[in-house]
N, C-alpha and C positions, 0 to 999 in steps of 0.2 A: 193666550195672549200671542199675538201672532207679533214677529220682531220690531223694531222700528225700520224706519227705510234705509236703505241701502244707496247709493249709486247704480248697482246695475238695476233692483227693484223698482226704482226712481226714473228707470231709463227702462224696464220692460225685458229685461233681458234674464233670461231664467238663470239660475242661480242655485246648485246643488251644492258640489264639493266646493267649489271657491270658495274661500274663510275668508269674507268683506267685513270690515268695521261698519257701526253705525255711520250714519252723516249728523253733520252737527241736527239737523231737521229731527232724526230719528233718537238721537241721544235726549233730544228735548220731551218727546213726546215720550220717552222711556220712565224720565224723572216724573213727567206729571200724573202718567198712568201709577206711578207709583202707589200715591198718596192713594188709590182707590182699593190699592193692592195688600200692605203693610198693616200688618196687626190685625189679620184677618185670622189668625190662630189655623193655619193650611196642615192638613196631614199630611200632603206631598207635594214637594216645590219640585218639578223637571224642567229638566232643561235638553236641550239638543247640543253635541258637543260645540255644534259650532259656533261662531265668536260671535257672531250677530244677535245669535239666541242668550247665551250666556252673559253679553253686554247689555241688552236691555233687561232680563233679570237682574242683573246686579245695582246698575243704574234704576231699577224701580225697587233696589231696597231690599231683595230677598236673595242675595247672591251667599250670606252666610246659611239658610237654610238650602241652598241648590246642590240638586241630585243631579246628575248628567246621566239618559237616556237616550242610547243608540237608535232607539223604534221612534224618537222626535228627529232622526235626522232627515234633511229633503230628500227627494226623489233623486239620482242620480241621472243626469241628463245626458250622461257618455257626450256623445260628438256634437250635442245640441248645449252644451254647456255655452254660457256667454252669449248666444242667439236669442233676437227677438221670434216672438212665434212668425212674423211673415219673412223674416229669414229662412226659417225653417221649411215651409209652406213655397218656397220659391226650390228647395231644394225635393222637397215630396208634396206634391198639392194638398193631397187626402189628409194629411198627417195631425189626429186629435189625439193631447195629449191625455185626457180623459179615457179614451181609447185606446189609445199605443203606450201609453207610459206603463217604466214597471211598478210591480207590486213594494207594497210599502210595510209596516210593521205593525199597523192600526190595531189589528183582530185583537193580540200580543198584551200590546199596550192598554187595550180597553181592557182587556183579564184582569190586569194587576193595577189599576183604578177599581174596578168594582171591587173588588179585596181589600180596598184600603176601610178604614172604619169613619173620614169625615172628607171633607172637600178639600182638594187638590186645585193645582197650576199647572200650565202645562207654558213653554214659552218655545216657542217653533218657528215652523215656515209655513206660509198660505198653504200650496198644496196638499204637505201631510196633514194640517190642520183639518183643511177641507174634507178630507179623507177619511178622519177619528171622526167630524160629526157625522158624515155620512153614514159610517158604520154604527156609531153609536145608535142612528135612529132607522136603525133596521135596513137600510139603503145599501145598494153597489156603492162600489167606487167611483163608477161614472156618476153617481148623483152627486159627487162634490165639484161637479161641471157647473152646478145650477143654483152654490152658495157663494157666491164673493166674496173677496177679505183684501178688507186693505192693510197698509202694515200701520203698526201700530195701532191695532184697535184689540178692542176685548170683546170675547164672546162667549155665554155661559151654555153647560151645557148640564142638565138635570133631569129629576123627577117629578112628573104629576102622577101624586100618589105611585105603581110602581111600573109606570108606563116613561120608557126615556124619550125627555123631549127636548127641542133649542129652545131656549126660556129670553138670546138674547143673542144677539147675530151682529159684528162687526160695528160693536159701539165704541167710538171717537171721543 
């Protein structure tokens, strides 16, 4: 579950360390994902510490069962933090962050998923998200250049028989 929108999300503006509240827009969308969420019997509810992640967990109802995990936290953007990418891009032309950006916790984080004994949440930020499917489905990092996420949406991620696959990509 990738978070609800934000203001800088909402405006384009990458968004690591900043700890944003939801927008009323994203708070709504948090409650309704809820109901698809709750009384799903989850072996592991995570969360990323930060306030966006953990408000829309809570706000869809599973903030009593939530774990906080470091390896859901986003990329850190250093000097690019609060820039839109053609901000960025006016300051270094070349500059993909598929590319250039650093390394995240995914590899980590998928260990201790497969260890678990039944199906898990995970409640994040687009990029790391993009990142765990990537990896989950045998992929670099840069193939989470090529999956989209908007916020607030759900996306499952499993098995065909013991082959892992995306079963469901950025459903609204």
């Amino acid at each position: 579950m990738r978070h609800g929108e934000t203001e800088w999300s909402a405006s384009g503006k990458h968004t690591s360390r900043t700890d944003l509240s939801l927008t009323e827009a994203g708070r709504a969308r948090a409650i309704a994902l809820g109901s698809e969420l709750r009384g799903a019997g989850w072996e592991m509810v995570l969360s990323s510490p930060l306030r966006r992640a953990r408000e829309t967990c809570e706000l869809a109802g599973l903030g009593n069962e939530m774990a906080i995990d470091e390896d859901l936290r986003e990329w850190d953007y250093g000097e690019y933090e609060g820039l839109t990418t053609p901000e960025i891009r006016a300051q270094r032309r070349d500059w993909n962050l598929w590319r250039d950006g650093c390394p995240g916790g995914a590899d980590h984080l998928l260990g201790t998923l497969r260890r678990s004994d039944g199906d898990c949440v995970l409640f994040a930020h687009g990029h790391i998200l993009r990142v765990i499917a990537a990896r989950w489905l045998g992929q670099p990092v840069a193939f989470g250049a090529r999956i989209a996420l908007s916020t607030g949406t759900l996306s499952t991620l499993g098995f065909e028989r013991e082959t892992e696959v995306l079963q469901e990509w950025n459903r609204r």
